[in-house]
C-alpha positions in Angstrom: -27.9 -31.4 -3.6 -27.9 -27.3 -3.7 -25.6 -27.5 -0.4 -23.4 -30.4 -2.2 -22.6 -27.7 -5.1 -21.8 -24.8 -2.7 -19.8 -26.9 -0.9 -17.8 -28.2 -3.8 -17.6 -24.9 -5.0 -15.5 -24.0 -1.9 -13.5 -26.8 -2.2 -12.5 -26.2 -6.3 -11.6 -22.6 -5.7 -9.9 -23.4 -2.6 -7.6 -26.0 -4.6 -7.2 -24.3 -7.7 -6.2 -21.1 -6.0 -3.5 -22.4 -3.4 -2.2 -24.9 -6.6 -1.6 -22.0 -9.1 0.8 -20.9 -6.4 3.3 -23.8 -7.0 3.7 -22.0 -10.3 2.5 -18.9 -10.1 4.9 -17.6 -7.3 8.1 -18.7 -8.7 6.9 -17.4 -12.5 6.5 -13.8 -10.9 9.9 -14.0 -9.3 11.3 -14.9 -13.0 9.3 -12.2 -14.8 10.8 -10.1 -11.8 7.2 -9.1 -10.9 8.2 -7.9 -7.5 6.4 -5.6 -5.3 8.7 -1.9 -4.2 8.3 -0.9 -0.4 7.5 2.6 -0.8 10.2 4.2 2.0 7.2 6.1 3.8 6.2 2.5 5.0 7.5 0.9 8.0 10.9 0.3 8.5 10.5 -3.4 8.6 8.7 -3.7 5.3 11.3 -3.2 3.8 12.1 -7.0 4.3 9.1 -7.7 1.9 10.9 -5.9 -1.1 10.6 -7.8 -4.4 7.8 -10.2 -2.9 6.1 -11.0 -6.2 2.8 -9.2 -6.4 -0.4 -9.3 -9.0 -1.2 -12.4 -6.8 -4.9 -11.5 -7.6 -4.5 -13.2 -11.4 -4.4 -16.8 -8.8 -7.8 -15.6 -7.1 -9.6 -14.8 -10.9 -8.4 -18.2 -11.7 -9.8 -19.9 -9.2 -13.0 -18.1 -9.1 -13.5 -18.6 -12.8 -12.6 -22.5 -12.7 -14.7 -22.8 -9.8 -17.9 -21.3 -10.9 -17.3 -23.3 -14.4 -18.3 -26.6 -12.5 -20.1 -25.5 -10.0 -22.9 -23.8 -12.5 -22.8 -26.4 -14.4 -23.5 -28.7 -12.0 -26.4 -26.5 -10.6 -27.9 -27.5 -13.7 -27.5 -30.7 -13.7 -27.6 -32.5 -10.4 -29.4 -29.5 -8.4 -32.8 -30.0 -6.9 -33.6 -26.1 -7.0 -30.7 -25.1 -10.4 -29.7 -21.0 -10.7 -30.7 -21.3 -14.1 -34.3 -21.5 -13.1 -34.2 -17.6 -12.6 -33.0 -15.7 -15.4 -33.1 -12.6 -13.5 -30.3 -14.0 -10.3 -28.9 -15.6 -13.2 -28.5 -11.9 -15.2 -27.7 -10.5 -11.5 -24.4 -13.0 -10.7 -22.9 -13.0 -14.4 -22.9 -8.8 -14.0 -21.3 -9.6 -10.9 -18.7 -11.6 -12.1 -17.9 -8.8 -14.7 -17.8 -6.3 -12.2 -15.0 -8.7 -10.2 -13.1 -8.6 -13.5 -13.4 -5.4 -14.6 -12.1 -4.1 -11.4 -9.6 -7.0 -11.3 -8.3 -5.6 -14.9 -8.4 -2.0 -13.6 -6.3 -2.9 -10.5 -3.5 -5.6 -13.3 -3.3 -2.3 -15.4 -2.2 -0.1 -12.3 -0.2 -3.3 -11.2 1.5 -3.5 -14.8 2.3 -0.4 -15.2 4.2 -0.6 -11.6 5.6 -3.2 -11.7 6.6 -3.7 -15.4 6.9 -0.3 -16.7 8.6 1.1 -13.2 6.0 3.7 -12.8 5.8 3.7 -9.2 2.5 5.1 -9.1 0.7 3.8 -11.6 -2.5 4.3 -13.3 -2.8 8.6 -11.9 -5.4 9.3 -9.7 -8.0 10.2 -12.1 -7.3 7.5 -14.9 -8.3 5.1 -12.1 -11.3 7.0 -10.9 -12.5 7.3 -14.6 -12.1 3.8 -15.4 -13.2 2.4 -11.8 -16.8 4.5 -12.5 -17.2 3.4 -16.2 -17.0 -0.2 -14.9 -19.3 0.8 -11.6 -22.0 2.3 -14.1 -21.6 -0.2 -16.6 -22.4 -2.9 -13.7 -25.8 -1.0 -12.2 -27.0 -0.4 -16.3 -27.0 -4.6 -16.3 -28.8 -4.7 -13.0 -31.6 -1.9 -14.3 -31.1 -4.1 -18.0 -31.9 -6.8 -15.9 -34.7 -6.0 -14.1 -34.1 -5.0 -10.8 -36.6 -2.3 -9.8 -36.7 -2.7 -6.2 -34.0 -2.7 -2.9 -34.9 -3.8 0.5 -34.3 -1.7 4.0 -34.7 -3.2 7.1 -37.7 -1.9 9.0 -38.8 -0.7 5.4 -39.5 -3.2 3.1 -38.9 -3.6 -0.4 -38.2 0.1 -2.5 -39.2 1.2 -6.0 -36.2 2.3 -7.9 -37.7 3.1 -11.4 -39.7 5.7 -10.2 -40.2 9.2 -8.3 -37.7 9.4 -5.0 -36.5 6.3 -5.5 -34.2 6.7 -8.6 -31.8 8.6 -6.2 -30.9 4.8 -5.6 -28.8 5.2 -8.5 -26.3 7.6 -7.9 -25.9 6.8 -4.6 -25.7 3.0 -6.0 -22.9 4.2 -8.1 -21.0 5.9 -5.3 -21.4 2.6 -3.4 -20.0 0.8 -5.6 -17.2 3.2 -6.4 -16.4 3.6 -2.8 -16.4 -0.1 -1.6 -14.2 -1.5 -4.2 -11.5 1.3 -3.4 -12.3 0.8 0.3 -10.9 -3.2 0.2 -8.2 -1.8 -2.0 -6.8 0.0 1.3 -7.7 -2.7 3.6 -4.8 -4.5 1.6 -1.7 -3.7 3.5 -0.5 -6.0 5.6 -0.1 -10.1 4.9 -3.2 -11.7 4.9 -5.4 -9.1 6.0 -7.7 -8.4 3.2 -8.1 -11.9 2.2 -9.1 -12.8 6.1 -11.5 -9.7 6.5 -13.0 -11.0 3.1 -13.4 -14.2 4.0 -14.9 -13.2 6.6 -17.9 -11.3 4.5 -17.5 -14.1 2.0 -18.8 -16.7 5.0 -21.5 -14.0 5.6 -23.1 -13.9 2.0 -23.0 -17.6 2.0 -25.3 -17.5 5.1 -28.2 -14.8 3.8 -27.9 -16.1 0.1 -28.6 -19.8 1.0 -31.3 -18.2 3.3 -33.0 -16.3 1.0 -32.4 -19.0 -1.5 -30.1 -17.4 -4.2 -28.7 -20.5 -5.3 -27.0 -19.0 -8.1 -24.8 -16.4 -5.5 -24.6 -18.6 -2.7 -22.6 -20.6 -4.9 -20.1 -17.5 -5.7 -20.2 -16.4 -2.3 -18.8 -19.9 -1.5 -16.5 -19.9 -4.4 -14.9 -16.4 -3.4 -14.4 -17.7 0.2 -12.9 -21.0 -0.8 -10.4 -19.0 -3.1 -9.6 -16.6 -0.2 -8.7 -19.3 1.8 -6.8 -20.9 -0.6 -4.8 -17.5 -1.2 -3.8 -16.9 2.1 -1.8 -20.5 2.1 0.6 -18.2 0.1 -0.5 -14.7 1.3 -0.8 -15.5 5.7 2.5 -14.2 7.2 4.9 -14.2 6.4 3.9 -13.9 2.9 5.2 -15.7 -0.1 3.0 -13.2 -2.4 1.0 -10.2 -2.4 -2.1 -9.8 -4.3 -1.5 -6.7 -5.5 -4.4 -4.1 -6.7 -5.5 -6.7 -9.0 -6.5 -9.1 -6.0 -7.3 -6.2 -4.0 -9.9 -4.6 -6.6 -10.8 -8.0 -8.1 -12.0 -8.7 -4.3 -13.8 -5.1 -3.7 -16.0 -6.3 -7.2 -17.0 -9.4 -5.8 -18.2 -8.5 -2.2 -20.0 -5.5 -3.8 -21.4 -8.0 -6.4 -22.8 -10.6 -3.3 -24.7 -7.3 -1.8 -26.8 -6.4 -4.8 -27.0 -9.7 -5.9 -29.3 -10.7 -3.2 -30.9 -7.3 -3.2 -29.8 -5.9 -0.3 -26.7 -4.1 -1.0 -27.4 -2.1 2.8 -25.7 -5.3 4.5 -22.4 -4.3 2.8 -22.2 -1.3 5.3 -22.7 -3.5 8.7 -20.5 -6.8 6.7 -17.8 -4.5 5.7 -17.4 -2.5 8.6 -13.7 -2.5 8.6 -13.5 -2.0 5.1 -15.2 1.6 5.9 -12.8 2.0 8.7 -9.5 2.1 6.6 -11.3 4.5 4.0 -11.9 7.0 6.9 -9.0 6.1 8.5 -7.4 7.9 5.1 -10.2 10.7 4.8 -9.4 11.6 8.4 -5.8 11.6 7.9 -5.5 13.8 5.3 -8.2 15.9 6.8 -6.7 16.6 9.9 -2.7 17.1 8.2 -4.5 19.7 5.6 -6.0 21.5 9.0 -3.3 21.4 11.3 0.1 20.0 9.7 -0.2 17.7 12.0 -0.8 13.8 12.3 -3.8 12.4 13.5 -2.7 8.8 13.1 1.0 7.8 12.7 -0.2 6.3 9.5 -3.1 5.8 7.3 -4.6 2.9 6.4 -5.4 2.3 10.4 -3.5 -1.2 10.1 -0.2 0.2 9.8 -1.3 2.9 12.8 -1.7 -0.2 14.7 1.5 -2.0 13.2 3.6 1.4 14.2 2.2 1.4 17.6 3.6 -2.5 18.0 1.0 -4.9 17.1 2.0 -7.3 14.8 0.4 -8.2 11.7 -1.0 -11.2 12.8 -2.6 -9.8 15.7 -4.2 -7.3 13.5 -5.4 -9.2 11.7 -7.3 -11.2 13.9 -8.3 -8.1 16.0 -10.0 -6.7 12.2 -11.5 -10.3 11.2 -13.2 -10.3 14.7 -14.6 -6.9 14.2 -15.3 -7.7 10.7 -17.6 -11.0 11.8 -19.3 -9.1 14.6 -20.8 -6.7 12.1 -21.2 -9.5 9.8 -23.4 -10.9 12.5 -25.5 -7.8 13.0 -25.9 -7.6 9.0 -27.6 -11.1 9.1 -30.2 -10.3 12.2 -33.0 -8.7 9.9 -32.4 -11.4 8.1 -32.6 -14.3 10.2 -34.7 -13.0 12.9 
């Protein structure tokens, strides 16, 4: 019956994502919520100008509606219900409002783009002060609680609340920091952060139903069914973008299925490529501040690749694969 909610879980945020686009999409284009091609771009980007963006409010919807049924049918019909351990239960509502409280972060940058035509938003550090007051807010629910231990592979379970091991902390808080702005640059090109993510989505699914965290296999399954259901408006060519409210909203969530389970480690093997367009950027500017020079003909590494003549939908595919490859080597020390 467990596998009967996941599944229907899926399904729900799957429909309810790819129906809000019947009305979402053409509401955008009459609130004139339309995305600007910045010129530095490539040149044939420019044919996505005034795409409606802050697609992401679709993917919060669907989420939300889907985990509405779904948990409520855990409780009813399931033969092993979340809600017969307060402590997962405590861990996936924390990581719901770590989803949304990025999400929001990301609509307020979005907003102000889009609807007060500031073209860069939220500054630098307004986002970075926000984005860790949500990051540390989420890891003081987790300590709230009860979590007190992580698990390494090779290493066993860890103690958190005590001697070495409250270095977990900061470095949790870094983590979480750094992966929800990693996805956020992953989101580029159509369809690409929604695939990758569905990708890890399909991944969490596998070790939380193994493990038996009924409550966040069932988000993990929600999240993927709304990615999918997102890219029948997102795939190329796209009919909307998600914006940094999708993009955000999505770095919450897979951050959210890593500690949720207790092993927030598999997030660095799962989200390889994620990792690969942040140092994609920190190389970038790295090298141009050293030399004056170029070391890719454009940062995020997916429009290196697009400038060099792949097309999106090639790249897409080419990052998915390496995506479930180290999705695959995140599960072993699980599964084996």
């Amino acid at each position: 019956m467990n596998a009967m909610v996941s599944v229907s879980a899926a399904v729900i945020g799957f429909i309810v994502t790819a129906l809000l686009g019947l009305w979402a999409i053409p509401f955008l284009h009459k609130l004139k919520f339309g995305q600007t091609i910045r010129e530095i771009g490539p040149s044939w980007h420019k044919n996505k100008n005034g795409t409606p963006t802050m697609g992401g409010i679709m993917m919060a919807i669907g989420l939300i509606a889907a985990l509405v049924v779904c948990f409520t049918l855990s409780g009813v019909i399931g033969s092993r219900s979340m809600w017969d351990n307060a402590f997962e239960v405590s861990m996936v509502f924390s990581g719901i409002g770590l989803s949304l409280g990025m999400g929001l972060i990301g609509f307020i940058d979005d907003f102000i783009k889009v609807v007060k035509k500031r073209n860069l938003g939220l500054t630098a550090m307004q986002k970075t002060v926000l984005q860790f007051l949500v990051s540390a807010a989420y890891l003081a629910s987790l300590g709230l609680a009860g979590m007190n231990t992580t698990w390494l592979p090779f290493v066993g379970d860890i103690d958190i609340m005590s001697g070495f091991g409250l270095v977990f902390w900061p470095i949790a808080l870094l983590f979480v920091y750094g992966f929800t702005n990693a996805v956020n640059l992953t989101d580029g090109i159509d369809g690409l952060a929604s695939t990758v993510t569905l990708v890890v989505c399909c991944c969490f699914m596998l070790a939380s139903a193994y493990l038996g965290f009924v409550g966040t296999n069932i988000f993990a399954c929600a999240m993927g069914g709304v990615c999918l259901g997102f890219l029948v408006w997102n795939a190329h060519p796209a009919k909307v973008f998600m914006g940094d409210t999708g993009s955000m909203f999505l770095g919450g969530a897979v951050v959210a299925m890593a500690f949720s389970i207790g092993r927030p480690y598999m997030l660095i093997l799962a989200g390889i490529q994620y990792i690969i367009e942040a140092f994609s950027v920190i190389l970038q500017v790295a090298y141009y501040k050293r030399t004056k020079k170029r070391l890719f003909k454009m940062a995020p590494l997916h429009h290196h690749f697009e400038l060099c003549g792949f097309s999106e939908e090639k790249i897409v595919l080419v990052f998915s694969l390496v995506t479930a490859v180290g999705c695959f080597v995140a599960l072993l020390p699980i599964i084996i």
